[in-house]
C-alpha beads as a LAMMPS data file, in Angstrom:
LAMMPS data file: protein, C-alpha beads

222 atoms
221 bonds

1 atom types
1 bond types

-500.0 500.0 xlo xhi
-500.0 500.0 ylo yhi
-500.0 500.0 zlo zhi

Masses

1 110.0

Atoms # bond

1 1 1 -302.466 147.263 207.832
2 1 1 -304.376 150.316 208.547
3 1 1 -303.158 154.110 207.758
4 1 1 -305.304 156.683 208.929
5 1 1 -304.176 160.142 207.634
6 1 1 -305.084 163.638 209.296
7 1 1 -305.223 166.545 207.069
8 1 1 -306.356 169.747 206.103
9 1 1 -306.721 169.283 202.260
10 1 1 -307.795 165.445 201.916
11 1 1 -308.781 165.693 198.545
12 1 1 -304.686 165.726 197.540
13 1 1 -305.000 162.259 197.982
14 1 1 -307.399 161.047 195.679
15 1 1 -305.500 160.194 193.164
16 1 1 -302.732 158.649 195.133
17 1 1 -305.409 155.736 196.839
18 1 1 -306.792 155.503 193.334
19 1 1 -304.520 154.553 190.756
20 1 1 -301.614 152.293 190.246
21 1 1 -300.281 149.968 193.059
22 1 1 -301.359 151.547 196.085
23 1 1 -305.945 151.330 194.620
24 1 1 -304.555 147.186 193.773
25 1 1 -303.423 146.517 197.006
26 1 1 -306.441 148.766 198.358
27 1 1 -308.766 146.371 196.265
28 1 1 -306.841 143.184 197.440
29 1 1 -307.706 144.117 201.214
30 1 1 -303.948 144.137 201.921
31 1 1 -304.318 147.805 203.250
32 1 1 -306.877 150.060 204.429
33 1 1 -306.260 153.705 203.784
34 1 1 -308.609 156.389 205.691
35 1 1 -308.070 160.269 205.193
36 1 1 -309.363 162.556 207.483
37 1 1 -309.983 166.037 207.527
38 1 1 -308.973 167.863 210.715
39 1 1 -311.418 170.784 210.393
40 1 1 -314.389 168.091 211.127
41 1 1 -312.980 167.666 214.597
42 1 1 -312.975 171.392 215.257
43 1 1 -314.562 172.484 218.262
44 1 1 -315.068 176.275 216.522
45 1 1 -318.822 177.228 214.768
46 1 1 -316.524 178.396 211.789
47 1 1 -314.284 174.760 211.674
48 1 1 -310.875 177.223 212.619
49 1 1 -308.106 174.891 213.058
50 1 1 -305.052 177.468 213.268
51 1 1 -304.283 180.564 215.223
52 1 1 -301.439 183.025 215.526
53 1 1 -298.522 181.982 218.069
54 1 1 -297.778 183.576 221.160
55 1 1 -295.315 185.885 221.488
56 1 1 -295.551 187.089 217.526
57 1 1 -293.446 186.074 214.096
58 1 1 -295.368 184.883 210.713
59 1 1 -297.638 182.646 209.622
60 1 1 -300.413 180.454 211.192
61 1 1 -299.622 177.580 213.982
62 1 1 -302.101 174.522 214.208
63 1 1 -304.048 174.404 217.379
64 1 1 -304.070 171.485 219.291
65 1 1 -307.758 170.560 220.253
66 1 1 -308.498 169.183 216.604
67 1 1 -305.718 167.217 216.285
68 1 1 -305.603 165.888 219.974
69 1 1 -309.125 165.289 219.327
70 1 1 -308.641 163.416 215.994
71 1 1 -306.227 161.330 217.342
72 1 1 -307.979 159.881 220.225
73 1 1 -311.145 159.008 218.439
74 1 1 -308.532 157.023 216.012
75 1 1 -305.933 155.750 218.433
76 1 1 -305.893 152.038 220.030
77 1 1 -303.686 150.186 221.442
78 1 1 -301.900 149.260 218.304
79 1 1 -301.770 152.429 217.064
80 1 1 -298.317 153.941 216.007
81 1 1 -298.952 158.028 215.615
82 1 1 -296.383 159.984 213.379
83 1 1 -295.828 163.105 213.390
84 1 1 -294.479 165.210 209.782
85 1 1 -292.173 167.457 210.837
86 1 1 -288.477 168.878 209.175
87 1 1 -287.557 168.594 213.027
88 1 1 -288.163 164.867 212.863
89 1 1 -285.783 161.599 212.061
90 1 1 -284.778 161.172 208.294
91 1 1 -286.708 158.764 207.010
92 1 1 -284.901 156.066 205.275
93 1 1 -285.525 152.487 203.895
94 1 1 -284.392 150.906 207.680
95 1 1 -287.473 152.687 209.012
96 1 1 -289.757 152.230 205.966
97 1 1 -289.197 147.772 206.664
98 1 1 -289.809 148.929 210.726
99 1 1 -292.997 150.642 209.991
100 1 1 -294.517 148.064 207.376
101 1 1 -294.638 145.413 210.269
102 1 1 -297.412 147.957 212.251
103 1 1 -300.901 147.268 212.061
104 1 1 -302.301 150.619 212.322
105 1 1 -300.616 154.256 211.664
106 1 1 -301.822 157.381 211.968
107 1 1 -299.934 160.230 210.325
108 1 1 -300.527 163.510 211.065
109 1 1 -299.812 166.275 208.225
110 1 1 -298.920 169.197 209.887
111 1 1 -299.273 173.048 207.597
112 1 1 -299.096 176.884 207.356
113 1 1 -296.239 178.018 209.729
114 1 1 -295.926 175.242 212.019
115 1 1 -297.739 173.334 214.920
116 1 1 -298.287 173.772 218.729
117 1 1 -295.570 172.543 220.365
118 1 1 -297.682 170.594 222.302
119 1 1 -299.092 168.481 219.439
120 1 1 -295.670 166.496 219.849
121 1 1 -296.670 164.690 222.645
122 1 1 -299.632 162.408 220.696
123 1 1 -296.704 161.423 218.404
124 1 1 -294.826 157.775 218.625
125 1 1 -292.330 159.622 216.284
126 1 1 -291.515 162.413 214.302
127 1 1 -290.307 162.013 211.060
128 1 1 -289.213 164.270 208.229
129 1 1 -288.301 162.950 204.525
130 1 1 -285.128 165.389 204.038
131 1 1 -284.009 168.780 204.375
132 1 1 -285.906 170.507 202.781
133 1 1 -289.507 172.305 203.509
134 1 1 -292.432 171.832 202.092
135 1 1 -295.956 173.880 202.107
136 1 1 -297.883 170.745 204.200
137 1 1 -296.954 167.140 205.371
138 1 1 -299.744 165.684 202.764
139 1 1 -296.450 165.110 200.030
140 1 1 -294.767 163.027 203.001
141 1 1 -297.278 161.222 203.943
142 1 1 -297.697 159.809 200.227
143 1 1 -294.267 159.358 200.083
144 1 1 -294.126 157.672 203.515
145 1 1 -297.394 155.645 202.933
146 1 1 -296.136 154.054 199.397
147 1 1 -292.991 153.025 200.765
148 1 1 -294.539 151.393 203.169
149 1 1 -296.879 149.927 201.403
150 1 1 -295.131 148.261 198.878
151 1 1 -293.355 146.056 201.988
152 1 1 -296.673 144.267 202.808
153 1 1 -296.670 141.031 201.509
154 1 1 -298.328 140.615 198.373
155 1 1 -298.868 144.160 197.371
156 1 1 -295.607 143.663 194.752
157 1 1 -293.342 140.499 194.508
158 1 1 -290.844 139.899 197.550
159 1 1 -287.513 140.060 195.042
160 1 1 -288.058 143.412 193.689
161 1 1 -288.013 144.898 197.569
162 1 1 -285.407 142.734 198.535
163 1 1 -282.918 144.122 195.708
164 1 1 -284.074 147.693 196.078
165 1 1 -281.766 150.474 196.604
166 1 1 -281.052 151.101 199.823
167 1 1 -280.942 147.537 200.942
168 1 1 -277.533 146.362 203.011
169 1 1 -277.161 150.263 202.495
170 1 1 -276.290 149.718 198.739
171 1 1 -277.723 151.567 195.371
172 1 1 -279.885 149.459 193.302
173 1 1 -277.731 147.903 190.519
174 1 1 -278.280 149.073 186.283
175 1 1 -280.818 147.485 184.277
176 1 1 -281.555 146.532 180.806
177 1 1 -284.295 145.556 178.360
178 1 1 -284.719 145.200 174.340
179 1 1 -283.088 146.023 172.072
180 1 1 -279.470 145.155 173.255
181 1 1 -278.318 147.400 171.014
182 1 1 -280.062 151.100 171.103
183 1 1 -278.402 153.821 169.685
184 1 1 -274.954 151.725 170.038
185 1 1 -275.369 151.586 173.651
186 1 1 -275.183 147.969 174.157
187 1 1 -276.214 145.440 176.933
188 1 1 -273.546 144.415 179.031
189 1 1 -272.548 141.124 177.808
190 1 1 -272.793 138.904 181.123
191 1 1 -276.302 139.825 181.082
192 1 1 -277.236 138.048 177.898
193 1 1 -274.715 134.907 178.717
194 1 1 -277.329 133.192 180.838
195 1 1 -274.459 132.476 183.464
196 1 1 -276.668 133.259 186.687
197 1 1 -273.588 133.448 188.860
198 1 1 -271.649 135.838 186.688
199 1 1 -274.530 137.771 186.473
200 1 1 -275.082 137.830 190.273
201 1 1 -271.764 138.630 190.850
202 1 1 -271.670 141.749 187.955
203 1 1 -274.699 143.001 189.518
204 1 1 -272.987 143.390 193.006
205 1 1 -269.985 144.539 191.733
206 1 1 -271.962 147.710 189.877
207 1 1 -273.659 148.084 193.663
208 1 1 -270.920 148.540 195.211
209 1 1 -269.085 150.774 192.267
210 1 1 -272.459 153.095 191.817
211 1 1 -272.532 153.413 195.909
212 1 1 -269.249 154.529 195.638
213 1 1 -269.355 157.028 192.650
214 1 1 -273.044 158.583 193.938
215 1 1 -273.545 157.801 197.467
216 1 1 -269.924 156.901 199.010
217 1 1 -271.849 158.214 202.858
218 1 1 -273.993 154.699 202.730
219 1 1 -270.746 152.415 202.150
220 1 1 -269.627 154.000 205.707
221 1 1 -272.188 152.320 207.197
222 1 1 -271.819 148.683 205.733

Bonds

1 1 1 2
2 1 2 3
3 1 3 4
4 1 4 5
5 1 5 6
6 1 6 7
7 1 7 8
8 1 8 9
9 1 9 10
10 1 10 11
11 1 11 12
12 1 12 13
13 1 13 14
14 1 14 15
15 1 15 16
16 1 16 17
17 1 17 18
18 1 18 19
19 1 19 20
20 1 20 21
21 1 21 22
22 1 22 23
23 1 23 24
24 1 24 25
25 1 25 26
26 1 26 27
27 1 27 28
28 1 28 29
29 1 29 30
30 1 30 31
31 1 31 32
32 1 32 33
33 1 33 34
34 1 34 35
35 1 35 36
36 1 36 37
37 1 37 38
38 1 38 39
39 1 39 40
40 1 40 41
41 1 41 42
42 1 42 43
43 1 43 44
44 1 44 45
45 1 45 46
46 1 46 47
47 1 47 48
48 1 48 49
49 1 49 50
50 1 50 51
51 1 51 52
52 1 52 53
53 1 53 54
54 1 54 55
55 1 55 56
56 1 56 57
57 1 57 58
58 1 58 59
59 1 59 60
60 1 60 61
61 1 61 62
62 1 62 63
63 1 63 64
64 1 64 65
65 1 65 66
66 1 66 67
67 1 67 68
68 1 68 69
69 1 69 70
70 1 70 71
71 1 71 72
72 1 72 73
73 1 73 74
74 1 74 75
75 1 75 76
76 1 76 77
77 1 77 78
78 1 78 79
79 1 79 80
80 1 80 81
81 1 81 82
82 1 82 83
83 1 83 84
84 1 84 85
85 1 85 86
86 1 86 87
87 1 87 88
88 1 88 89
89 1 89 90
90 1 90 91
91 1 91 92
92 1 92 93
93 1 93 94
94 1 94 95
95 1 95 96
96 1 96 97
97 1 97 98
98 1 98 99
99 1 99 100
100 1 100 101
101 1 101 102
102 1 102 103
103 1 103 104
104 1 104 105
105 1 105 106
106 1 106 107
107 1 107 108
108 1 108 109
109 1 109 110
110 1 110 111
111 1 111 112
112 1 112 113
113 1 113 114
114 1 114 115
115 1 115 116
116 1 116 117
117 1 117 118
118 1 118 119
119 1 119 120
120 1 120 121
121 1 121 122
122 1 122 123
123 1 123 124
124 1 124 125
125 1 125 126
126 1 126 127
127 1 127 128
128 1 128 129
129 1 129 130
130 1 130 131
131 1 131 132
132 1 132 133
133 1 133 134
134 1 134 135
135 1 135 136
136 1 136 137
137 1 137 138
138 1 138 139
139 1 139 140
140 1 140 141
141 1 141 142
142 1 142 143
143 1 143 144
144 1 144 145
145 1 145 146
146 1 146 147
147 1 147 148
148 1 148 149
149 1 149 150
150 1 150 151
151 1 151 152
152 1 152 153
153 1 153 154
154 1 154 155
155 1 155 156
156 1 156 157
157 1 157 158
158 1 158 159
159 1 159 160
160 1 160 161
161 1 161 162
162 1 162 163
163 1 163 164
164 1 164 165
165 1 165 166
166 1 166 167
167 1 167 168
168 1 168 169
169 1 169 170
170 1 170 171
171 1 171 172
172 1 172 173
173 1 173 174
174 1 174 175
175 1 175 176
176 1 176 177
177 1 177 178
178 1 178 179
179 1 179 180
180 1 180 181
181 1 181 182
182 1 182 183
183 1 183 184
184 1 184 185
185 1 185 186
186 1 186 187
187 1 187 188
188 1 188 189
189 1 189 190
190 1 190 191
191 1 191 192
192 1 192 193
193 1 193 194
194 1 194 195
195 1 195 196
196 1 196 197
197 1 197 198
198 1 198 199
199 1 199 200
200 1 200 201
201 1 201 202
202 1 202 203
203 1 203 204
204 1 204 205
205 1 205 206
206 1 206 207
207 1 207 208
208 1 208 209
209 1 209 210
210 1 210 211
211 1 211 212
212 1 212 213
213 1 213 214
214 1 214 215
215 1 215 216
216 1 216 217
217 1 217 218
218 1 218 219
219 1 219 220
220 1 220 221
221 1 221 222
């Protein structure tokens, strides 16, 4: 897989393609990552990107002509653009499995006040990551990217995606290590009886109890 990522402040993202998972699979070839900055593709002797809107109100708007001209130099036939937006679909583990299966994404990380409204017709989809706002896509598309990421085969091992929260619209189940006894919380007991189907069955059980208690919304759609 390929993400190409178009922003204003690439250098946010230097320690997110070097370290930890993401710089292994990076290393292994499994994914290409590619950040661009959208000034370079500004048409303006002084790089401007942004612009006040018509018709007044705060802040700075994106202008179009970078971005549309970013995109095209990028964009083939198996591209898949996204757009960062809080107007956009909330993303969610469903769509993070969809987009792992592309072979090239480009995600564009909008800023300042907004974007030209005519910036959303490059995009395959819009997508925001909650309800919330944030200063710049560049968060988002970290977010986005590493979720996605993880999904490729062999960046992590297969099981620990497949029983990830979320999955079948269920939380993750509790966890354990040593010492079985810490501060006289102790390990549930089926966990140390070595009865695999006990344990299997405990660990759906406290699924579906954890769903209910925290997030009763997903259990609606099971």
């Amino acid at each position: 897989m390929k993400i190409d990522i178009l922003t204003l402040f690439p250098n946010m993202f230097d320690g997110f393609i070097s370290e930890s998972i993401i710089k292994r699979a990076i290393d292994k070839k499994l994914v290409e990552i590619n950040i661009y900055n959208i000034r370079d593709y500004s048409k303006d002797p002084h790089k401007k990107v942004d612009d006040y809107g018509f018709g007044g109100g705060a802040g700075m708007v994106l202008m179009p002509q970078p971005i549309f001209d970013a995109v095209n130099s990028l964009k083939t036939d198996i591209s898949k653009v996204i757009l960062l937006t809080p107007q956009g679909i909330k993303y969610n583990q469903e769509e993070a499995y969809e987009l792992s299966h592309e072979k090239h994404l480009i995600i564009i990380c909008g800023h300042y006040e907004g974007f030209d409204e005519r910036i959303r017709t490059i995009a395959d989809i819009e997508i925001s990551i909650g309800d919330f706002v944030l200063t710049g896509g560049e968060i988002p598309a970290m977010a986005i990217s590493d979720s996605i990421i993880r999904l490729i085969d062999g960046v992590i091992e297969k099981e620990s995606h497949i029983k990830d929260s979320f999955n079948d619209n269920l939380l993750d189940y509790p966890v354990y290590t040593h010492p079985s006894d810490f501060r006289g919380m102790k390990v549930p007991d089926v966990l140390l009886s070595g009865h695999h189907e006990n344990i299997d069955k405990w660990r759906k059980n406290e699924q579906i109890k954890r769903t209910r208690e925290r997030r009763p919304d997903l259990l609606e759609k099971r």
